[in-house]
N, C-alpha and C positions, 0 to 999 in steps of 0.2 A: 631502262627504256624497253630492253626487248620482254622483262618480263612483263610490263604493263601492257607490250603487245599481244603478247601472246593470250594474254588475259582478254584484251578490249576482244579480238578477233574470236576467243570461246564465245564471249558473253551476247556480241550481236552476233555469230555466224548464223544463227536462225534465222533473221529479219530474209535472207538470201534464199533459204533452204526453207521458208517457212511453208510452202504451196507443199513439197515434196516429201515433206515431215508428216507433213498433216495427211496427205494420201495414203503413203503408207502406212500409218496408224488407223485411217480411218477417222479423222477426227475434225473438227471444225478451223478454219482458222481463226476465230477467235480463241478458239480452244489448244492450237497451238500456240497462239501467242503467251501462252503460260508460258512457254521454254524464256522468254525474258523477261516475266513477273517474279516467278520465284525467285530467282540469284537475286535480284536488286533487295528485294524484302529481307532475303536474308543477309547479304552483306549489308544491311544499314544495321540489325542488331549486332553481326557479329565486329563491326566495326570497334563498336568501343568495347565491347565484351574481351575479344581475342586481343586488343592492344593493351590494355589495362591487364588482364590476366598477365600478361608476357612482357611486361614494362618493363623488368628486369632483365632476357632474354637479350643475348646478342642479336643486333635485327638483321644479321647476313643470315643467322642461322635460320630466323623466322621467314626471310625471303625464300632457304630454299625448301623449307616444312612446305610451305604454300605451294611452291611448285610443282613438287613431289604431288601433292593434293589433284593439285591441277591437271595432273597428267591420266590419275588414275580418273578421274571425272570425265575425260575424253574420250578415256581408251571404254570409259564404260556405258560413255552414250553411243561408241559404233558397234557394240554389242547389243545393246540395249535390244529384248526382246518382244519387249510391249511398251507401250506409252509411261508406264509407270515409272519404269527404268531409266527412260528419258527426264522425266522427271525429279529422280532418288540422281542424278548425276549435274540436275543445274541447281539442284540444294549444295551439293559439296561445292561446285563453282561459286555460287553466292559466298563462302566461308572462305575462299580462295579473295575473292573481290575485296572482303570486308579487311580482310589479315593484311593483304599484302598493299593493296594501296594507302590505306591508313598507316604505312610503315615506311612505305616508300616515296611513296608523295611527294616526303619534304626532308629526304636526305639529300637533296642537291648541296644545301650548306656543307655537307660533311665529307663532300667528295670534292669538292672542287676549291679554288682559294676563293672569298667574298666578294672582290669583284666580278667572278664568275657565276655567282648563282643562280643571277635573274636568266643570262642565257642557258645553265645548265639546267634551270626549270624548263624551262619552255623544249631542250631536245626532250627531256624526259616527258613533257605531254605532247611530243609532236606523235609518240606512239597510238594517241588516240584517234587521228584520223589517217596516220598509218595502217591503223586496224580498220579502217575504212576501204584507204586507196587500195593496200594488200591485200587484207587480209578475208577482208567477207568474199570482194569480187574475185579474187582467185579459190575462197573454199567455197562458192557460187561454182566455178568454172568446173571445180576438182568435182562436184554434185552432180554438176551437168554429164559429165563425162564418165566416171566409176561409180554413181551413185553416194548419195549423203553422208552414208555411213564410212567411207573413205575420208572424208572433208574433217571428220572428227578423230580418225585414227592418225591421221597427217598433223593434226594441233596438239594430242598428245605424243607422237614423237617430236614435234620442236619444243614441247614445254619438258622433255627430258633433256633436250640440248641445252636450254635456256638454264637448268638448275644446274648441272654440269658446271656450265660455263660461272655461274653466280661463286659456284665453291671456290674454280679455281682462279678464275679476275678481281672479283671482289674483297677488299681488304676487312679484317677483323671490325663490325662497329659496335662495341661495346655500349649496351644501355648510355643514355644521359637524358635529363631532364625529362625524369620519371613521370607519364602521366598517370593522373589519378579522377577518380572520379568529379571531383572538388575541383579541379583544373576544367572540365568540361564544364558543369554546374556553371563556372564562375564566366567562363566563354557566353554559357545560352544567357545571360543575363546584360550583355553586353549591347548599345543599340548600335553599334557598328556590324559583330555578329548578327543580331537578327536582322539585320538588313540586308546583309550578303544571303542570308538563309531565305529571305522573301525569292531577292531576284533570282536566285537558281531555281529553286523551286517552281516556280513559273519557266523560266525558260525550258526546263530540262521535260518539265509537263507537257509542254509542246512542243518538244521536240520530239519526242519518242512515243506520244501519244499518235502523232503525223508516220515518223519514220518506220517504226516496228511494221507499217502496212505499206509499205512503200515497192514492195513488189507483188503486191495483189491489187494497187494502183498503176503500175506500170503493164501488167497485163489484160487487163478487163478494161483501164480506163486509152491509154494510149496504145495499147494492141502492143506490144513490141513484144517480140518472138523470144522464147527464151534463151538463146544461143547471146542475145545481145543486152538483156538486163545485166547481165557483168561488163561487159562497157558504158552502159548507164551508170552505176555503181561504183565505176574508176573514174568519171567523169567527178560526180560527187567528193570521192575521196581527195581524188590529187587538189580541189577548190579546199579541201578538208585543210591539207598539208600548209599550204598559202596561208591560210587564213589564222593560222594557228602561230607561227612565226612572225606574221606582222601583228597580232595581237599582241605579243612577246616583247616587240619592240614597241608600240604605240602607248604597253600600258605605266610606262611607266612617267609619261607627260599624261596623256588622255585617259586616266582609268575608266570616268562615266562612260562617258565618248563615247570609248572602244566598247563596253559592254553592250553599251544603250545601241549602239550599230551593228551588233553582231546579233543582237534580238530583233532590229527592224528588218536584217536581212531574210531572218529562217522566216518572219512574219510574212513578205511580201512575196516570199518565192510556195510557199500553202497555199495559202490565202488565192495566189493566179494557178495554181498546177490545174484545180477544175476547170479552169477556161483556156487556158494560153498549152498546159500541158496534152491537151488530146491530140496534139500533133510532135513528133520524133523532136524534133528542132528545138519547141518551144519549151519540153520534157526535160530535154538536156541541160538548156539555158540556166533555167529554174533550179535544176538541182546543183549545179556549178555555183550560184548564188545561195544555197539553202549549206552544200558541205563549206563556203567559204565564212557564211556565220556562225555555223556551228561548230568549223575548226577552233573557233576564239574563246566560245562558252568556258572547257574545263582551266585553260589557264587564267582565265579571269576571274571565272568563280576561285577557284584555288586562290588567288593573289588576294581575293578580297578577302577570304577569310585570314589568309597568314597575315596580310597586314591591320586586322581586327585583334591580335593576338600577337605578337613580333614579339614575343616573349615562351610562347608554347609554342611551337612549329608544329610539333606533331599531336596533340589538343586540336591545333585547329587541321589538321588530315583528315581526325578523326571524324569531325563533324562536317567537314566539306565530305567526305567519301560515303559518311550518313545521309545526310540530306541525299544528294546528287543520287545514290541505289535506291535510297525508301521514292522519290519523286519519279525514276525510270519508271520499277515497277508498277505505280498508280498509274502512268502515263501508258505503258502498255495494254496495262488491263482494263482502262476504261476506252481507249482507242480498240480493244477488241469488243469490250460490250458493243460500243456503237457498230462496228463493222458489221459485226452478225446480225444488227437489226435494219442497217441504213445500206451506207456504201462508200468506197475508198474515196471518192469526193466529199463526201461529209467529217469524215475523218481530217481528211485537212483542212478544212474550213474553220472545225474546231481547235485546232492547232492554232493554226493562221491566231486567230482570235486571243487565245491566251495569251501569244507571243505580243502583240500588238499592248496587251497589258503590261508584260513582262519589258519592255524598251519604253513605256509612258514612265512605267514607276523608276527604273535608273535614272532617265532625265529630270524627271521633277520631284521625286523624294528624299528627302534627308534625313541619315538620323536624328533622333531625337538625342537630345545632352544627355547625361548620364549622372542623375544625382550622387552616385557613390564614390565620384571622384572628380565634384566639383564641375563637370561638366568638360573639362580638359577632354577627356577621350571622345568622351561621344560629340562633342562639336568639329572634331576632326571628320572629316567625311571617308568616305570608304576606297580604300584607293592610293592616299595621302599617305605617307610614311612619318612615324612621331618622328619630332626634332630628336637630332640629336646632337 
């Protein structure tokens, strides 16, 4: 959990730091918004790339390679001289993304006993809007206050602590149930898999197509001074935290349900920010409703793919942690085309909009039966656990 935080809080600390980046580079913020296109891009190839390479690999050992990685990537974005540097440091974070969550993911089985699992998934992705409530608005705060370049040398010392700690807590996990190529192949052909790979895809698009500009919306459009966009941003997170634990528990009676309302919520809190959000109050509201749907997204996405696959657990890591980085990426970088030509209002509208797709198709799609095994699998919906 804490290396998955330390990870979530590298990979958005931008979204916080994005106005202050872009300054001192000189650079657009559309044009900073690269700092959260590359890593996603790259950790969706290195996703299956770096797992399948290392299938053999004890995966404690590969949790603390990643670390290690992780740490040097921080320490060389608070050095970073010029933008490009900035850049050459969220390519290694991307290869950081793709290794370790594809690994980690879906060792809760292996750590805890099987009654435990569903709840030791859900601590292990409560990291992600920990990396929220924490992690952005306090390396926001640490920005504010010592400048950015502090904000990143502070995430590579806790990603030194975090590997430390992995060597000496973490118990030996020797490889099992080798992934291969053939294992993914046999997944992307699956209609319970691509259907899990629809609705993330869409949620995740509008999510971070909206959020990556969520503080050059909070500036320009609601005025809030920047001493208080890290209170805005905690508000968010701790809705993050909430929403992630009752998703945890909801999904395992409600899988649609739970999904299909945690997309109508990031829909309807975009969709009102340009009208209800130009006042402090209404700014708040909204984004306490937007981190409380989005806390639920990664462990539902996650569960719908492991239970499309309850035979690969880490096959399907592989490809929930592909999809979910290749879909950030696209989402940030078409949410910064538009910004540079329109405005942080349009920007959520466009979200709003996907999202409202992305909660139509949970509720009323099925997959399709699946001729290559009789239809048994694929008439099982997404969500449902095979008999056993």
């Amino acid at each position: 959990m804490m290396g998955i935080f330390a990870i979530v809080t590298t990979e958005i600390l931008p979204i916080g730091l994005l106005t202050s980046v872009g300054t001192s580079f000189t650079v657009s913020d559309g044009t900073a918004g690269l700092m959260m296109t590359m890593p996603g891009y790259l950790a969706a190839a290195a996703a299956p790339t770096v797992t399948v390479a290392t299938a053999r690999v004890d995966r404690r050992l590969m949790l603390c390679a990643c670390m290690l990685l992780l740490a040097s990537a921080n320490f060389l974005a608070a050095a970073a001289p010029a933008y490009w540097a900035m850049l050459v440091s969220r390519v290694l974070v991307g290869l950081v993304i793709g290794g370790f969550w594809s690994i980690g993911a879906g060792l809760a089985g292996r750590l805890v006993p099987a009654r435990s699992t569903r709840r030791a998934t859900a601590v292990i992705f409560s990291a992600v809007p920990l990396g929220s409530v924490l992690g952005v608005p306090l390396g926001t705060l640490v920005g504010d206050l010592a400048g950015w370049r502090t904000s990143f040398a502070v995430m590579g010392l806790l990603s030194v602590a975090v590997l430390v700690a992995l060597a000496v807590l973490v118990p030996p996990l020797p490889a099992e149930n080798v992934t291969r190529l053939t294992a993914l192949r046999g997944m992307a052909r699956s209609p319970e898999t691509r259907f899990a790979l629809l609705v993330t895809v869409l949620v995740v698009l509008a999510h971070f197509g909206a959020y990556t500009y969520v503080t050059p919306f909070l500036e320009r459009v609601t005025h809030v001074p920047p001493g208080l966009i890290t209170v805005f941003l905690l508000a968010y997170g701790a809705a993050g935290i909430l929403g992630n634990f009752l998703a945890g528990t909801a999904l395992a009676r409600h899988p649609r349900a739970t999904f299909g309302v945690a997309g109508g919520l990031i829909a309807f809190a975009t969709l009102a920010l340009p009208f209800l959000g130009r006042w402090d109050l209404g700014a708040v509201a909204l984004l306490v409703l937007w981190g409380a749907g989005y806390g639920a997204v990664p462990v539902c996405s996650q569960t719908w793919f492991a239970r499309a696959a309850p035979h690969a657990p880490e096959a399907a890591s592989v490809l929930f942690t592909a999809s979910f980085q290749a879909t950030l990426s696209t989402g940030a970088l078409a949410g910064g085309v538009v910004m540079d030509r329109t405005s942080p209002s349009t920007v959520m509208m466009l979200g709003g909009a996907i999202a409202i797709v992305m909660a139509a198709a949970v509720v009323s799609g099925r997959p399709r039966r699946s001729a290559s095994d009789g239809g048994r699998e694929g008439a099982r919906r997404p969500g449902r656990p095979p008999a056993r």
